[in-house]
MIKOLBA-677911 format. One line per 4 residues: number of its first residue (from 1); for each residue x, y, z of N, C-alpha, C, CB. Coordinates in steps of 0.2 Angstrom, whole numbers, plus 5000, padded with zeros to 4 digits. Last residue first. Glycine has a CB too. Example, Ala and Ser with C-alpha at 12.3 -4.5 7.8 and 13.67 -1.06 7.14 Angstrom:
2
2> 5064/4989/5035/5068/4995/5036/5064/5000/5039/5070/4997/5029; 5066/4972/5039/5062/4978/5039/5066/4984/5039/5057/4978/5045
This chain:
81
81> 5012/5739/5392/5013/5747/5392/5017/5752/5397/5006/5750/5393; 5021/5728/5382/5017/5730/5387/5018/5736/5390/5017/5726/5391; 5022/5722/5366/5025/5725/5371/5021/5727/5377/5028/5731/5368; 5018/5707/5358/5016/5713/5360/5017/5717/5365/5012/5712/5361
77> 5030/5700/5345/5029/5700/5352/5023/5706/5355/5036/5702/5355; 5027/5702/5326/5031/5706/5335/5024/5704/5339/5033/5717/5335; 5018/5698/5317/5022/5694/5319/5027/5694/5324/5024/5693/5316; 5007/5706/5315/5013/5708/5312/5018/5703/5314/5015/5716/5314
73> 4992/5695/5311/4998/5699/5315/5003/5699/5312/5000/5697/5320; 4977/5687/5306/4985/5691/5303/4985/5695/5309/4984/5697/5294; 4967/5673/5303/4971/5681/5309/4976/5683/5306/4974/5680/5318; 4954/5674/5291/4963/5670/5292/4965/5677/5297/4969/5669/5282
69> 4944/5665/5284/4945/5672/5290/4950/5669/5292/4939/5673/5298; 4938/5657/5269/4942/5657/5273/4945/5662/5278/4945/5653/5272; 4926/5650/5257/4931/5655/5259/4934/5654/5267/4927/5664/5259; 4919/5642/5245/4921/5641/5251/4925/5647/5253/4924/5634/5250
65> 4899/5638/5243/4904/5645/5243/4910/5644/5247/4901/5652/5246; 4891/5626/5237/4897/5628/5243/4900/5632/5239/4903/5621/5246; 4876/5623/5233/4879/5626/5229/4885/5627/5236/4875/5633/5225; 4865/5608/5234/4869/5615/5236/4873/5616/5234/4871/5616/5240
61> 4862/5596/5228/4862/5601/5224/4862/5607/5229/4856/5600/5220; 4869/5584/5237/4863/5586/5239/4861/5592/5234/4862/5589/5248; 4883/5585/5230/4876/5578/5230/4871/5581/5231/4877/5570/5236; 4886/5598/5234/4885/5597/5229/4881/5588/5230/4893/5600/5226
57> 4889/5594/5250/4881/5598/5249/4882/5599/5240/4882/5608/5253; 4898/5584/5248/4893/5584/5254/4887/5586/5250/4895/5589/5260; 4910/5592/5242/4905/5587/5238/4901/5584/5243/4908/5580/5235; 4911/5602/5251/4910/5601/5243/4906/5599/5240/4912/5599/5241
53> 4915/5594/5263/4909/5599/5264/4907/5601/5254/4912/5608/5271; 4929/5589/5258/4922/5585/5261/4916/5589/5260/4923/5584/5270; 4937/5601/5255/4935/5595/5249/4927/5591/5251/4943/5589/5250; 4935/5609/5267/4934/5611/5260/4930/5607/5254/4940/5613/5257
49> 4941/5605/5279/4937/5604/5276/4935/5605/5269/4934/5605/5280; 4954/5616/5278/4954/5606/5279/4948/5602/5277/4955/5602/5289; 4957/5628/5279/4953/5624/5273/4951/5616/5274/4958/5625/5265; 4959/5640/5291/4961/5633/5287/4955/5634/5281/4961/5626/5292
45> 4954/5650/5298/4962/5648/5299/4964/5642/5296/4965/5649/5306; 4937/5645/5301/4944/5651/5303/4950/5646/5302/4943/5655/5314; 4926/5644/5285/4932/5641/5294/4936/5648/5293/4939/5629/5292; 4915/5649/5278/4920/5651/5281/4923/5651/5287/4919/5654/5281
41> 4903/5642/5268/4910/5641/5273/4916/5646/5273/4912/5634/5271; 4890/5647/5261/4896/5649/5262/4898/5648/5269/4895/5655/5260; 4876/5641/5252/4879/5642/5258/4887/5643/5259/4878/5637/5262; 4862/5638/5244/4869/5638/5242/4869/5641/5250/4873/5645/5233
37> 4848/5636/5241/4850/5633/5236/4859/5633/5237/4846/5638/5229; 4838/5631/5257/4844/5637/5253/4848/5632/5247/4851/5642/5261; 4829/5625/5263/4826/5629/5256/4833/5632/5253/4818/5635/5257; 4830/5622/5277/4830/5627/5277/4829/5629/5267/4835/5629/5281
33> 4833/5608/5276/4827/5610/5279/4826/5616/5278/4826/5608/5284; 4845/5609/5268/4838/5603/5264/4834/5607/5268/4836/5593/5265; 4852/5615/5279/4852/5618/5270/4847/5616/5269/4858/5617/5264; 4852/5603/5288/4851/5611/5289/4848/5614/5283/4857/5615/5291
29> 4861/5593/5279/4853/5593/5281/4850/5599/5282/4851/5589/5286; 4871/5600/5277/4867/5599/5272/4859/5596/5274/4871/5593/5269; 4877/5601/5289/4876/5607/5284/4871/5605/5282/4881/5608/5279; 4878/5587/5294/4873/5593/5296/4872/5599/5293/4875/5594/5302
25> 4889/5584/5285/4881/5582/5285/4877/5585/5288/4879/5576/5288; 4898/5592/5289/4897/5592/5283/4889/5590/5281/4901/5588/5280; 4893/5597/5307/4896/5595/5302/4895/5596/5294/4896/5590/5304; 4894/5609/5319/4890/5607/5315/4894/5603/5308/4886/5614/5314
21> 4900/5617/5329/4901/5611/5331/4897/5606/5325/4898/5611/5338; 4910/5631/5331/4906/5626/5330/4906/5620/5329/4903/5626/5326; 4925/5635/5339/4920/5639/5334/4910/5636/5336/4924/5637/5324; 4931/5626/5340/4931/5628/5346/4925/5635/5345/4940/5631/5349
17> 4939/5624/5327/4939/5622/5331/4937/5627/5338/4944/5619/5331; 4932/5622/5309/4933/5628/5313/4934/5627/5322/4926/5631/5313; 4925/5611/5308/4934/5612/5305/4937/5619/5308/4934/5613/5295; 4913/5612/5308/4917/5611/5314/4922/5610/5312/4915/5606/5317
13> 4908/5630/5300/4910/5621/5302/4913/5618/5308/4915/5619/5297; 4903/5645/5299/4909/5642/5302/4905/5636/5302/4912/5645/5310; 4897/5654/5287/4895/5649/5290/4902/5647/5294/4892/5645/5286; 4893/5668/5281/4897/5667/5285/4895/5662/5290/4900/5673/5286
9> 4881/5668/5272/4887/5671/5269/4893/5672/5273/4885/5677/5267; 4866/5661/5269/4873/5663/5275/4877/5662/5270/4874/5658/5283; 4854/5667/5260/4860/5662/5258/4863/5668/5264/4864/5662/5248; 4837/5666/5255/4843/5669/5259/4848/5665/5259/4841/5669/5265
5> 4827/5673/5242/4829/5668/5246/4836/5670/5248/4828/5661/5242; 4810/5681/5238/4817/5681/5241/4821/5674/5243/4817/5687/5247; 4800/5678/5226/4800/5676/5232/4808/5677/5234/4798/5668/5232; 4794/5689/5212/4797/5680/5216/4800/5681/5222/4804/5676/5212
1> 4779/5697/5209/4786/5697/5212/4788/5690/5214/4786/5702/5218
């Protein structure tokens, strides 16, 4: 039997404000020390990082999943009860 390997599948960055605090490099080191071949960014309510955190963990041969949690409202005021 081979060996399971784990991949976070909802990582917030520090592009994420107020979220985390963990950078592109610190991705990447984290990932080296932890054996994971790939990792998924998912900032809230942008992409600004995307490009950087990319090619960050692609040099290191990580694989970047990049997605993004976006808040959606109907765009009315909230009335009060």
């Amino acid at each position: 039997m081979t060996e399971s390997t784990f991949i976070h599948l909802a990582v917030r960055s520090s592009y994420s404000l107020l979220e985390s605090m963990i950078t592109p490099k610190g991705l990447k080191a984290w990932c080296a020390e932890q054996g994971m071949p790939a990792i998924a960014i998912t900032d809230r309510n942008n992409l600004f990082g995307a490009l950087e955190i990319s090619l960050t963990l692609t040099d290191a041969g990580i694989q970047p999943i990049m997605a993004c949690c976006f808040d959606v409202t109907d765009g009315l005021p909230k009335s009060e009860p």
